[in-house]
C-alpha positions in Angstrom: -116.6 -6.5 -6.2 -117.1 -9.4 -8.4 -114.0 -11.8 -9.4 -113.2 -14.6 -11.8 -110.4 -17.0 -11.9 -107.1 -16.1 -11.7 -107.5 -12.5 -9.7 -109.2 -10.7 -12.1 -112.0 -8.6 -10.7 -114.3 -5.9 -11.8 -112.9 -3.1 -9.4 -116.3 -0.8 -7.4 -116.1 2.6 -6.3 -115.3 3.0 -2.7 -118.4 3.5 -0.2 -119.0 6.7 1.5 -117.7 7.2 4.9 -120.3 6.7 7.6 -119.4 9.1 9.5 -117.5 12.8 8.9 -114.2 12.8 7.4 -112.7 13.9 10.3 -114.0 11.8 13.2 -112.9 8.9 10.8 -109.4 10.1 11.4 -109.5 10.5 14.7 -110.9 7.2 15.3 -108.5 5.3 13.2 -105.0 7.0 13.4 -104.4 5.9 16.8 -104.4 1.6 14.9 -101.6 2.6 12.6 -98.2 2.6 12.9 -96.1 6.0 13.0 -94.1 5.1 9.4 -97.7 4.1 7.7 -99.4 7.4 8.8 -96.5 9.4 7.6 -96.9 7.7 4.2 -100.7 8.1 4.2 -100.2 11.7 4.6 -97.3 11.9 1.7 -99.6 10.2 -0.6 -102.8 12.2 0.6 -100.8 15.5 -0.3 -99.3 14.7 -3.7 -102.5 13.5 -5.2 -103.5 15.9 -7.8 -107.0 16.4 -9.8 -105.5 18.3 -12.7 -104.5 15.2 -15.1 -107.3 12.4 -14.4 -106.6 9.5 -16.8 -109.7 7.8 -19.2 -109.6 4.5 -20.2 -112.1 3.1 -22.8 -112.7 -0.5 -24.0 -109.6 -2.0 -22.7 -109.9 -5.8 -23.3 -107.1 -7.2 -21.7 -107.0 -7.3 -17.9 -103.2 -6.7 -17.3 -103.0 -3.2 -19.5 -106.5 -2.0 -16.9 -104.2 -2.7 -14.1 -101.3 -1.1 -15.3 -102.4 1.7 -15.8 -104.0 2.1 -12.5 -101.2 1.2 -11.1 -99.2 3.8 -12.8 -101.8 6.6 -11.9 -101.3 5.6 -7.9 -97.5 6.0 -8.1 -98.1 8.8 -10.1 -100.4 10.7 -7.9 -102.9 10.6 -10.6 -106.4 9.9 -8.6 -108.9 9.4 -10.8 -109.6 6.9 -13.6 -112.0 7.6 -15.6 -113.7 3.6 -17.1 -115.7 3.9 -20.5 -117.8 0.8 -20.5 -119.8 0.5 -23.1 -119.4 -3.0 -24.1 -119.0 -4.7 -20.6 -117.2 -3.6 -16.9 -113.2 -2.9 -17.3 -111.8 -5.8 -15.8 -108.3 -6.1 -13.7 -106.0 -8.4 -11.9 -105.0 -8.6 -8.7 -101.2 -9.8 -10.1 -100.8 -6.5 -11.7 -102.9 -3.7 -9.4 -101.0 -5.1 -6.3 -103.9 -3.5 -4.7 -103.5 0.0 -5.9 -107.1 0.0 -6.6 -107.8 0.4 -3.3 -106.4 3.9 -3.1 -107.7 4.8 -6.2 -110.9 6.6 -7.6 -112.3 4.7 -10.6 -115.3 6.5 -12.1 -117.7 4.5 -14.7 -119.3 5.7 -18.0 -121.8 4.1 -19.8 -121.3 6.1 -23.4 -118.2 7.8 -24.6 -120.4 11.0 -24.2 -121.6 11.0 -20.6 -117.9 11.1 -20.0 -116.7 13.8 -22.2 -119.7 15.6 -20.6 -118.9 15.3 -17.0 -115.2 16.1 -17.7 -115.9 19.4 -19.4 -118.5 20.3 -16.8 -115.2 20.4 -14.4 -112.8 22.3 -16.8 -111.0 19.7 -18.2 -109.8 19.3 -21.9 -109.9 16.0 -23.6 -107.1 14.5 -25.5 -107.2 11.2 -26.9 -103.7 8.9 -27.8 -103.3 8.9 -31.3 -100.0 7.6 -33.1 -100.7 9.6 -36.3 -101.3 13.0 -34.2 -98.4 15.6 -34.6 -99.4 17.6 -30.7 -96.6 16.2 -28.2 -97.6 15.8 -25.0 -95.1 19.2 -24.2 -97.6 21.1 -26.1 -100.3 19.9 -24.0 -98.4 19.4 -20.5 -99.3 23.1 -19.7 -103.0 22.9 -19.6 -104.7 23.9 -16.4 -106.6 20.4 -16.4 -106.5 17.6 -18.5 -107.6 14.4 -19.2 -105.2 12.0 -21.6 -107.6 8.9 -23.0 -106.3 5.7 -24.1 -108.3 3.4 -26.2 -108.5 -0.2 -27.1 -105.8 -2.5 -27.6 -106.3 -3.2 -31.5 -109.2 -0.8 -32.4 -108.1 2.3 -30.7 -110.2 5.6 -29.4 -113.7 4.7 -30.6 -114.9 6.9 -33.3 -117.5 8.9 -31.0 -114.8 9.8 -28.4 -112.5 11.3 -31.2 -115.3 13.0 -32.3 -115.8 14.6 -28.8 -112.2 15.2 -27.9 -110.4 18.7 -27.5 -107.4 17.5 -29.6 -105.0 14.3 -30.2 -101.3 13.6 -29.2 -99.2 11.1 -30.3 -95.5 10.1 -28.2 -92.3 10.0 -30.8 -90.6 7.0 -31.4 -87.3 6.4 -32.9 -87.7 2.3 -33.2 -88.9 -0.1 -36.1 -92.3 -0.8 -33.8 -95.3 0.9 -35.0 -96.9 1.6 -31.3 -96.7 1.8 -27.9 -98.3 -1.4 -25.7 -101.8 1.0 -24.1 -99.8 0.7 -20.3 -96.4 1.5 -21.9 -98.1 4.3 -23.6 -100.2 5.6 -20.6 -97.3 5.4 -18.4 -95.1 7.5 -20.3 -98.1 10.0 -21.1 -99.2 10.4 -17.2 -95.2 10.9 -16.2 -95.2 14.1 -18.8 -98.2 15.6 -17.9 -97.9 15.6 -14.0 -94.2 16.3 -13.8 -93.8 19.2 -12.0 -97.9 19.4 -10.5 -98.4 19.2 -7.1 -101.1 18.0 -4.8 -103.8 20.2 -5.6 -107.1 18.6 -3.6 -109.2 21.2 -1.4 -108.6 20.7 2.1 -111.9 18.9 2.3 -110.8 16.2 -0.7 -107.5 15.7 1.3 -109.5 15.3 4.7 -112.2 12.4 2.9 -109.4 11.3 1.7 -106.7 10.8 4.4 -109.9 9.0 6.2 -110.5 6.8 3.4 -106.8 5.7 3.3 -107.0 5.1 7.0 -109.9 2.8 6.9 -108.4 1.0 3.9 -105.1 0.9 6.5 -106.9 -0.6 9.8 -108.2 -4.3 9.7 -111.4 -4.3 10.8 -111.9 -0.5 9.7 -115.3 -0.7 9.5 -116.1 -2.3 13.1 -114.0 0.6 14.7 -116.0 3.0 12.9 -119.6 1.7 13.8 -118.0 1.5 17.3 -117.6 5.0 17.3 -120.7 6.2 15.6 -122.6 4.0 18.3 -120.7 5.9 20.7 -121.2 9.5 19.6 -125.1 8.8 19.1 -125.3 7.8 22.8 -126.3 9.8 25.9 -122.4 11.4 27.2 -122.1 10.6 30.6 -122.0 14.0 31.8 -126.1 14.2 30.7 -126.9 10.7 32.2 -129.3 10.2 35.1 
């Protein structure tokens, strides 16, 4: 993870598990608390995979983090980072580490993206204040991914151009637009109200070990420990 001044970083995606999902678990539940593995749990069952969120060309670090931020609390678990230009950056101020519980996904090209989404069944909408669709005419897809662009510049022109549709979010005020993390915010609490956690039973079991390991200092030893262990001779077969 590289940083700069101030807490900004360039968030990476986590690393696999060394060893199966559910020997993880067993190895590291015992190190947390009662009240944190309830919460783990909560968290592991409301995250849903049917609204992922796609970010492209955000320049300012604090609107990134936001809206990661947002998709944690949310349940929203993955973010999907357009980085054509140069790697989203965020800030540890704003993400108050909710990057660690996160899946952030990089795309070099607005169509690599677009392409892997519509491989899994998702349609593409892009956040457009001219666009007449509300996001209650959209809610209702089966999956769907809402894409926020740039601060000044907006979607770029090749993501419109790949997108399933627009939607825009009324507004009653004198303002023009939405700050991008005001706008994403109120976007994501639409289009997942009234989903439920919807990963397979294998999603929830990677990931209930990865929240673990994120949850134990020293995670990482505890698991060597134990993969050491379960390589080695029982003693039932020694001498």
């Amino acid at each position: 993870m590289k940083r700069w001044a101030d807490g900004v970083f360039a968030p990476e995606p986590p690393p696999p598990l060394p060893m199966p999902a559910g020997d993880c678990v067993r190895a590291l539940e015992p190190l947390v608390v009662d009240e944190r593995r309830a919460r783990i749990v909560a968290a592991v069952e409301g995250r849903i995979h049917s609204v992922v969120t796609v970010i492209e060309g955000l320049s300012d670090p604090h609107n990134a983090s936001a809206i990661l931020r947002t998709c944690d609390a949310l349940g929203v678990h993955e973010v999907h980072a357009i980085e054509a230009q140069a790697h989203v950056r965020m800030t540890t101020r704003v993400t108050k580490g909710a990057e660690k519980w996160m899946d952030l996904r990089r795309h070099s090209d607005p169509a690599q993206c677009a392409k892997e989404l519509r491989d899994r069944g998702y349609k593409l909408y892009i956040a457009d204040m001219r666009a007449t669709v509300t996001l209650e005419e959209i809610k209702e897809q089966p999956r769907v991914a809402l894409a926020f662009g740039n601060e000044h510049s907006g979607i770029s022109p090749a993501l419109r151009a790949l997108s399933d549709g627009a939607f825009s979010i009324p507004m009653s005020g004198m303002v023009e637009s939405f700050n991008v993390s005001v706008a994403a915010g109120i976007a994501l609490y639409v289009a997942t109200r009234g989903r439920r956690g919807d990963l397979t039973q294998q999603e929830r079991s990677e990931l209930h070990a990865r929240f673990l390991l994120e949850s134990v200092r020293g995670g990482e030893l505890v698991l060597e420990r134990a993969l050491r262990e379960s390589r080695s001779p029982s003693k039932s077969n020694e001498g």
